[in-house]
mmCIF file as gemmi writes it, N, C-alpha and C atoms, coordinates in Angstrom:
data_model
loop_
_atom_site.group_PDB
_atom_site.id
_atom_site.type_symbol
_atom_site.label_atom_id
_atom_site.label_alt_id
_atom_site.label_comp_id
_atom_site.label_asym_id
_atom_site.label_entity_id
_atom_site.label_seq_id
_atom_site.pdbx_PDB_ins_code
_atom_site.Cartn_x
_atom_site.Cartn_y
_atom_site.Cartn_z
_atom_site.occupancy
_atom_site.B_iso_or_equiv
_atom_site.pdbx_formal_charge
_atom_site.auth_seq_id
_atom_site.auth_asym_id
_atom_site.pdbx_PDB_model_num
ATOM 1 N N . UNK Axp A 1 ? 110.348 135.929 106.164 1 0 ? 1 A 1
ATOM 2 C CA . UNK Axp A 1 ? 111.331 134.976 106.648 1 0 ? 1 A 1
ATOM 3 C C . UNK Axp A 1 ? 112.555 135.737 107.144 1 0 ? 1 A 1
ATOM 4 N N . UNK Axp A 2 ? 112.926 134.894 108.56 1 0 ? 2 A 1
ATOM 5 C CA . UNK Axp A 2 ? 114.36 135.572 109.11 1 0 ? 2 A 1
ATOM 6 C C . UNK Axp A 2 ? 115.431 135.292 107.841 1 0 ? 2 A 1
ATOM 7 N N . UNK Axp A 3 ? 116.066 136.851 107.337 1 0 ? 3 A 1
ATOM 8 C CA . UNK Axp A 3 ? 117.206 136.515 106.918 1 0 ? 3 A 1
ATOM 9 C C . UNK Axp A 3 ? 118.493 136.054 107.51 1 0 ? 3 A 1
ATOM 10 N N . UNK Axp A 4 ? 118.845 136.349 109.062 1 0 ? 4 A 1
ATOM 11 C CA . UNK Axp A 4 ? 119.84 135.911 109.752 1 0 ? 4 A 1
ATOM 12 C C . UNK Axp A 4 ? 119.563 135.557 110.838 1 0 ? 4 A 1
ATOM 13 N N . UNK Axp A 5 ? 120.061 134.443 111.467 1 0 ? 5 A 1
ATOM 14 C CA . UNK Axp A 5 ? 119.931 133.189 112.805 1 0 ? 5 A 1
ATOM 15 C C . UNK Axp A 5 ? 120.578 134.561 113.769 1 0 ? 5 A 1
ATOM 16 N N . UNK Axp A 6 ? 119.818 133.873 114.963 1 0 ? 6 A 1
ATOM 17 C CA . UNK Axp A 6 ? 120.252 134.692 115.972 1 0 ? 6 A 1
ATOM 18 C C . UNK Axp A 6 ? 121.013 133.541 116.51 1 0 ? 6 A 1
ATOM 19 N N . UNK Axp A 7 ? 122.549 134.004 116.936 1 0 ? 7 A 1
ATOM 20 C CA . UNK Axp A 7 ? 123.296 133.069 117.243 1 0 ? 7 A 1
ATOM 21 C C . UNK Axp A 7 ? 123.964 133.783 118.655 1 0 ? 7 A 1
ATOM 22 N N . UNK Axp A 8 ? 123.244 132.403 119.527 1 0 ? 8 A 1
ATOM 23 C CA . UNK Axp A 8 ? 124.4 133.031 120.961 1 0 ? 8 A 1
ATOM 24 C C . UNK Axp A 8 ? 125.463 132.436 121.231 1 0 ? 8 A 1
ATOM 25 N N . UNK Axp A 9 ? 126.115 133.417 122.297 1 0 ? 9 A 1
ATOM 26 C CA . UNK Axp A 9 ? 127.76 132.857 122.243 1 0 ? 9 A 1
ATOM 27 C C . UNK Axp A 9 ? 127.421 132.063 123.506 1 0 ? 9 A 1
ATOM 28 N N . UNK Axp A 10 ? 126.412 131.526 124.502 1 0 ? 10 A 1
ATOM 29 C CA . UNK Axp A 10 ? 126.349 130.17 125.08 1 0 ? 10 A 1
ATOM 30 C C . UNK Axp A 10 ? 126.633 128.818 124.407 1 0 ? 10 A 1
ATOM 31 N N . UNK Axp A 11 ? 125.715 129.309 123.223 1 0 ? 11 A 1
ATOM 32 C CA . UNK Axp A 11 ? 125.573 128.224 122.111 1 0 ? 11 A 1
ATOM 33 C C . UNK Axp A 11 ? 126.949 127.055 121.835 1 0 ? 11 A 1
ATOM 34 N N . UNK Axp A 12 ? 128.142 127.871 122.091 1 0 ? 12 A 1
ATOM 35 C CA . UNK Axp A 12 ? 129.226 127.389 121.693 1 0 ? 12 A 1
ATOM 36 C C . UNK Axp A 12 ? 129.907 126.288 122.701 1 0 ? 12 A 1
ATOM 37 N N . UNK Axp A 13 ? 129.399 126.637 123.76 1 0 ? 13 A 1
ATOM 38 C CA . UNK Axp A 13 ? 129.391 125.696 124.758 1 0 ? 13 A 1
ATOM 39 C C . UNK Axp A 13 ? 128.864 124.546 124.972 1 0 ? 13 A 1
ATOM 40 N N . UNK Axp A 14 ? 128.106 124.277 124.492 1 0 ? 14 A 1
ATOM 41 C CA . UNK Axp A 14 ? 127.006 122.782 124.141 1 0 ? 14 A 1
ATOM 42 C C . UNK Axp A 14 ? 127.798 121.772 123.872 1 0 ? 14 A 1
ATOM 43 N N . UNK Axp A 15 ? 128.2 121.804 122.534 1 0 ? 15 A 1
ATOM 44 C CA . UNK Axp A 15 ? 129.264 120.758 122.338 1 0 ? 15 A 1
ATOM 45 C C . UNK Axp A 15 ? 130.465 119.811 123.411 1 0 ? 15 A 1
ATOM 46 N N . UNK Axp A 16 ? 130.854 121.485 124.241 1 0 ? 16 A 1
ATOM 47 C CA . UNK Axp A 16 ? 132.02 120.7 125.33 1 0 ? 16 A 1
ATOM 48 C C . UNK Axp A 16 ? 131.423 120.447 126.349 1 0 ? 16 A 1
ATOM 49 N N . UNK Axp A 17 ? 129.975 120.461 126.728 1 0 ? 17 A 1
ATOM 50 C CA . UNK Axp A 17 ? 129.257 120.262 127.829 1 0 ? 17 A 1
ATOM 51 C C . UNK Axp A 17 ? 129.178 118.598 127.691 1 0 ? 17 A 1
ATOM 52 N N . UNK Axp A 18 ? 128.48 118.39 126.42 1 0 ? 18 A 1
ATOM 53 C CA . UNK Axp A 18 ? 128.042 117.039 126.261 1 0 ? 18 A 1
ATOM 54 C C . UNK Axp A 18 ? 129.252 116.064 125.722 1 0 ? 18 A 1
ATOM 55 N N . UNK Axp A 19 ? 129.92 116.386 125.615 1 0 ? 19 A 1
ATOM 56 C CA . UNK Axp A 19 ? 131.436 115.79 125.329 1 0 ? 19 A 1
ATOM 57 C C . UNK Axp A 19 ? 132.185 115.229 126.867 1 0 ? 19 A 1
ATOM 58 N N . UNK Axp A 20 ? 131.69 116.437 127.244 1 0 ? 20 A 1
ATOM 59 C CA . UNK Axp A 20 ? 132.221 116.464 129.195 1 0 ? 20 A 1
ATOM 60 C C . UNK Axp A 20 ? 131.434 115.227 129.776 1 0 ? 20 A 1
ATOM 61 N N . UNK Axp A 21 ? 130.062 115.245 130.18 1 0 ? 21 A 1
ATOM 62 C CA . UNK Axp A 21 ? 128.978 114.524 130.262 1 0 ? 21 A 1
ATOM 63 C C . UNK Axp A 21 ? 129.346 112.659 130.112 1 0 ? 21 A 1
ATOM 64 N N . UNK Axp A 22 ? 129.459 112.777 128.341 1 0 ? 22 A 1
ATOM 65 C CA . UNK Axp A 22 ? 129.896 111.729 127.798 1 0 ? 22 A 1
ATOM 66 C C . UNK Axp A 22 ? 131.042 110.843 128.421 1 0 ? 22 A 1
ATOM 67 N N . UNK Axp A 23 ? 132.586 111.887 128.457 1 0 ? 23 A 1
ATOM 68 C CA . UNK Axp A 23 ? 133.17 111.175 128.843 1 0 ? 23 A 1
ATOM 69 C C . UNK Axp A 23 ? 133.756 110.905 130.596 1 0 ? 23 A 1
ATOM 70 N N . UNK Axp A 24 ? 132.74 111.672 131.021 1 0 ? 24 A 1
ATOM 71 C CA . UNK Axp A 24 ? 133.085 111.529 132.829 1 0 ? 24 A 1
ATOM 72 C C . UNK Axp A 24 ? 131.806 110.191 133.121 1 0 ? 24 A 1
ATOM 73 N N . UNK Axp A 25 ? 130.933 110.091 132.175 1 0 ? 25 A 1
ATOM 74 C CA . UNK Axp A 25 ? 130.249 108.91 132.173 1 0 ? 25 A 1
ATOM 75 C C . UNK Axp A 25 ? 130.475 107.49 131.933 1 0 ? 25 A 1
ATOM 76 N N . UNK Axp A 26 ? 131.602 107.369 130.882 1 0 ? 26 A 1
ATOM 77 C CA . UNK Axp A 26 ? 132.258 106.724 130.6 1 0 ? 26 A 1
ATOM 78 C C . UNK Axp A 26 ? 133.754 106.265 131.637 1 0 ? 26 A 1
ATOM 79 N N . UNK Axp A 27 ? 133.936 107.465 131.798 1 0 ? 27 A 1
ATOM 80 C CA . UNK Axp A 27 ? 135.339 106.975 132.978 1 0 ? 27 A 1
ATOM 81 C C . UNK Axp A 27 ? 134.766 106.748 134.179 1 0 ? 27 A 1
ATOM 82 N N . UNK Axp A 28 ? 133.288 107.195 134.572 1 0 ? 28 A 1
ATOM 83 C CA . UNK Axp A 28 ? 133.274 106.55 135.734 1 0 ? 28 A 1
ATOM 84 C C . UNK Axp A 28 ? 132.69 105.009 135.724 1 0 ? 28 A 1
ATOM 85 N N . UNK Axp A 29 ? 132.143 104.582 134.65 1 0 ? 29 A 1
ATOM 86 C CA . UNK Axp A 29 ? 131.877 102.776 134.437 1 0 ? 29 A 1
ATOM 87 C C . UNK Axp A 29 ? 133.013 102.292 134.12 1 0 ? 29 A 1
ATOM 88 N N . UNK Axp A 30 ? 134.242 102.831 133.301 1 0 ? 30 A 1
ATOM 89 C CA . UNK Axp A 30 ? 135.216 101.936 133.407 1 0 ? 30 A 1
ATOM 90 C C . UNK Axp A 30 ? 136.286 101.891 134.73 1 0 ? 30 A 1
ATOM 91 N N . UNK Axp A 31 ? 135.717 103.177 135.255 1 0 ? 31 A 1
ATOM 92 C CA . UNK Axp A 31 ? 136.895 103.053 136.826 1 0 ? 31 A 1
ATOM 93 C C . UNK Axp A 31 ? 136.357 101.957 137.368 1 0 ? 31 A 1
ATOM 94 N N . UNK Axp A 32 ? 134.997 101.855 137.349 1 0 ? 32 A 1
ATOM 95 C CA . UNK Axp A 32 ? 133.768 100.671 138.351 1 0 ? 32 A 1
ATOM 96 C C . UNK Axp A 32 ? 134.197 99.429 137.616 1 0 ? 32 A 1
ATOM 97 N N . UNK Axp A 33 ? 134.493 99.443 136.549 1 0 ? 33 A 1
ATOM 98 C CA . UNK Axp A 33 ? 134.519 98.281 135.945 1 0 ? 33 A 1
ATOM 99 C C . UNK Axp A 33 ? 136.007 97.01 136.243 1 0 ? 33 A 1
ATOM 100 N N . UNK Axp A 34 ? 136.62 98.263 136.356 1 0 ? 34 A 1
ATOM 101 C CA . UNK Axp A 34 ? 138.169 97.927 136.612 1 0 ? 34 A 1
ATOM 102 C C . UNK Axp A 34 ? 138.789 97.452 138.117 1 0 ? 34 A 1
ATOM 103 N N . UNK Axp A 35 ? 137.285 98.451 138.768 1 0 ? 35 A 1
ATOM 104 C CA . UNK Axp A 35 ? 138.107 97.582 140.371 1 0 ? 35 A 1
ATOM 105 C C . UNK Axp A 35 ? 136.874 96.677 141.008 1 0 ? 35 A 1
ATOM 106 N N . UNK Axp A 36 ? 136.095 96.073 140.034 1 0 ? 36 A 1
ATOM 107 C CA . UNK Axp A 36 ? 135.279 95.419 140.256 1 0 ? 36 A 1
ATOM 108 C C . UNK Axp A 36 ? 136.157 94.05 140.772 1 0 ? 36 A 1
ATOM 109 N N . UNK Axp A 37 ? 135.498 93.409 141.907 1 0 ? 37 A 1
ATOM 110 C CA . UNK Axp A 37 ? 136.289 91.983 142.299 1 0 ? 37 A 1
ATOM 111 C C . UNK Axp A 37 ? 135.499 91.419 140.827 1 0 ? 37 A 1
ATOM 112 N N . UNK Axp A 38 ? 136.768 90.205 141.209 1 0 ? 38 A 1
ATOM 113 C CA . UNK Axp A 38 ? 136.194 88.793 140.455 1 0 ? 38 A 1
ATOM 114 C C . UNK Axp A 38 ? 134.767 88.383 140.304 1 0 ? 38 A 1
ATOM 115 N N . UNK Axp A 39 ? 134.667 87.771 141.392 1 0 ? 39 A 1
ATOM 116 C CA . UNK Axp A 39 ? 133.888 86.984 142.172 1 0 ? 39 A 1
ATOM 117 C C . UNK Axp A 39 ? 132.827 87.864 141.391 1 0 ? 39 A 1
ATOM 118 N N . UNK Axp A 40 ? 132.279 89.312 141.619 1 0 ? 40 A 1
ATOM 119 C CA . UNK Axp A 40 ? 131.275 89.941 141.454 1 0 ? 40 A 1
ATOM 120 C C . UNK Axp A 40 ? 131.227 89.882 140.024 1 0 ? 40 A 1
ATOM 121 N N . UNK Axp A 41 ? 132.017 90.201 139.225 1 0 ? 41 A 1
ATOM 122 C CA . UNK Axp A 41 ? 131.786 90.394 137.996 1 0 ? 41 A 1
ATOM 123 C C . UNK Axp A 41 ? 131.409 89.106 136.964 1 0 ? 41 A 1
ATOM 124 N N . UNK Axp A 42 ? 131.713 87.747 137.475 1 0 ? 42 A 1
ATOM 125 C CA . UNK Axp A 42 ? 131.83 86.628 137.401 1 0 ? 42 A 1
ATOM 126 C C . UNK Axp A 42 ? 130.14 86.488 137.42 1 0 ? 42 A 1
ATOM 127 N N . UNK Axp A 43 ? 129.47 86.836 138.468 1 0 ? 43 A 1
ATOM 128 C CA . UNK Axp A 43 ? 128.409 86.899 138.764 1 0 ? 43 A 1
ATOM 129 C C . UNK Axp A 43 ? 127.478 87.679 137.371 1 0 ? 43 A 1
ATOM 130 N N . UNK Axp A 44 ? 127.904 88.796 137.362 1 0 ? 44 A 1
ATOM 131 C CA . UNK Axp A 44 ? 127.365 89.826 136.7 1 0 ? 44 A 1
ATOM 132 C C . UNK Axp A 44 ? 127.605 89.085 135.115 1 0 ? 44 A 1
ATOM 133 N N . UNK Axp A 45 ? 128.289 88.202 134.662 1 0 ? 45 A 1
ATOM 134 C CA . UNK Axp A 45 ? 128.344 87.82 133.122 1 0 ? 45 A 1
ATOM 135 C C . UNK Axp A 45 ? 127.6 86.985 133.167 1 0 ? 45 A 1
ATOM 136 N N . UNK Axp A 46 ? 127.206 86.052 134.148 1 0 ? 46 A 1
ATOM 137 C CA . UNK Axp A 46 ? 126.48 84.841 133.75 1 0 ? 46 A 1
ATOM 138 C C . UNK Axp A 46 ? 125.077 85.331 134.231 1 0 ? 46 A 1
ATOM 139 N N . UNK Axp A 47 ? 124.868 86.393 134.132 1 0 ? 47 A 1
ATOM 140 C CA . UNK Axp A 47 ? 123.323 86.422 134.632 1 0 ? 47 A 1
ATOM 141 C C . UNK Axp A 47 ? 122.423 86.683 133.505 1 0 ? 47 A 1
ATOM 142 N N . UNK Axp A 48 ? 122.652 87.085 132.349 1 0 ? 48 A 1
ATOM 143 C CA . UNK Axp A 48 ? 121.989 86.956 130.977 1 0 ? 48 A 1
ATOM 144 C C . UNK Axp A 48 ? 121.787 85.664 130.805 1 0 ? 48 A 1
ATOM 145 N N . UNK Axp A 49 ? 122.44 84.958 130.792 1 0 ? 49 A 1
ATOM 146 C CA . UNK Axp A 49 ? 122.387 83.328 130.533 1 0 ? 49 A 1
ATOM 147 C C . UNK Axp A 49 ? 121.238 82.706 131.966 1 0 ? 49 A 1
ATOM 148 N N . UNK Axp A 50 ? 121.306 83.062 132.774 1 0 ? 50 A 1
ATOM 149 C CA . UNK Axp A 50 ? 120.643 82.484 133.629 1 0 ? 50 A 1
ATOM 150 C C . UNK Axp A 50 ? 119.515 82.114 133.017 1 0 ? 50 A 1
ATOM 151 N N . UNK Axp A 51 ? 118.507 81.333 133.541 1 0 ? 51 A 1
ATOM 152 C CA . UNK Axp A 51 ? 116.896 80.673 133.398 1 0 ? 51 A 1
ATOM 153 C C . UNK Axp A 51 ? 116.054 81.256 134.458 1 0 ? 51 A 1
């Protein structure tokens, strides 16, 4: 058995990659969300309910 992890210094980067990812994913649905017209979004809530 390995006594010690081979640890790379990429490795350390992962975290702020998917953090990055996360929140440019997030700001770009709430930018969309925010200059969404009325009319459209109005649309877009009642369509779960639809038949």
């Amino acid at each position: 058995m390995y006594k010690y992890v081979i640890y790379e210094s990429w490795l350390d980067w992962v975290p702020y990659v998917a953090f990055g990812v996360t929140a440019l994913v997030f700001i770009t649905f709430s930018i969309h969300a925010l200059i969404m017209r009325k009319d459209r979004a109005e649309h877009l809530s009642s369509l779960p309910l639809d038949n």
